[in-house]
C-alpha positions in Angstrom: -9.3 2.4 3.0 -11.3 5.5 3.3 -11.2 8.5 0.7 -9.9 12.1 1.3 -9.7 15.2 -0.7 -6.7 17.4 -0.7 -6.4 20.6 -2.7 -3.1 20.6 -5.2 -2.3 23.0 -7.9 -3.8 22.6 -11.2 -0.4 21.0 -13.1 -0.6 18.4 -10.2 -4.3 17.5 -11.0 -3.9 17.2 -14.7 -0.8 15.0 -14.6 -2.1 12.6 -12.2 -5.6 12.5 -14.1 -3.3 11.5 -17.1 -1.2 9.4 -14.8 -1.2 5.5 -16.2 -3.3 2.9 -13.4 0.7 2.1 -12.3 1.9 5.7 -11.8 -1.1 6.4 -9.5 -0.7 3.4 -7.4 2.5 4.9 -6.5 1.5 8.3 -6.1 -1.3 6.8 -3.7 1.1 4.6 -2.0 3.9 7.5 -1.3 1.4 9.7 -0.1 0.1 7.4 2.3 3.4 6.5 3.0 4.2 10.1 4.2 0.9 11.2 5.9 1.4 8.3 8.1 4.7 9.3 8.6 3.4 13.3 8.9 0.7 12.2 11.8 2.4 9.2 13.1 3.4 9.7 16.9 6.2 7.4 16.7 9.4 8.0 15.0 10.0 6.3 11.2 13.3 4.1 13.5 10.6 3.1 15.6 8.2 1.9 13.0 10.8 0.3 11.7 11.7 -1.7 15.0 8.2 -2.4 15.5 8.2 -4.0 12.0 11.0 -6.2 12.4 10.1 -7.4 15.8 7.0 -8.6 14.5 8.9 -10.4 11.5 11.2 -11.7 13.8 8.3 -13.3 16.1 6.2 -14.2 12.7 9.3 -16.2 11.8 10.1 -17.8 15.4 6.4 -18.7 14.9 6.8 -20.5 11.9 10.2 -22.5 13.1 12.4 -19.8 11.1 15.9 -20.2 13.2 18.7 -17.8 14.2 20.8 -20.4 12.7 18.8 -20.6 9.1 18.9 -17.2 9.0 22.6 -16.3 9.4 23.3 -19.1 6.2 20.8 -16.9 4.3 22.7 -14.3 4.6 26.3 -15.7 4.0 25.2 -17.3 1.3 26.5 -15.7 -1.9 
């Protein structure tokens, strides 16, 4: 990861200063979350797809079935 500085008001400085290791974690992930999603040329359904298609073959790779996966899911 590589460090960036962003200017934010005052209030948002202070509470994520007092922010708990947890809280900014989150704040860190979210905001990474939406500036890859802000600068990202692809659209958030095609992340998405991209990320499942490379589950699915992950899965396939590991001899994870079509058949073990539809009992998963019917299973209550």
């Amino acid at each position: 990861m590589k460090i960036i500085a962003i200017n934010v008001s005052p209030h948002l400085a202070d509470a994520f200063d007092k922010a708990d290791g947890e809280s900014k974690r989150k704040v860190e992930f979210f905001i990474n979350a939406w500036l890859t999603t802000f600068f990202s040329k692809q659209t958030s359904n095609d992340r998405l797809f991209d990320v499942m298609k490379r589950a699915t073959e992950e899965a396939s790779a590991n001899g994870f079935s079509e058949m073990e996966f539809q009992t998963i899911i019917k299973e209550d």
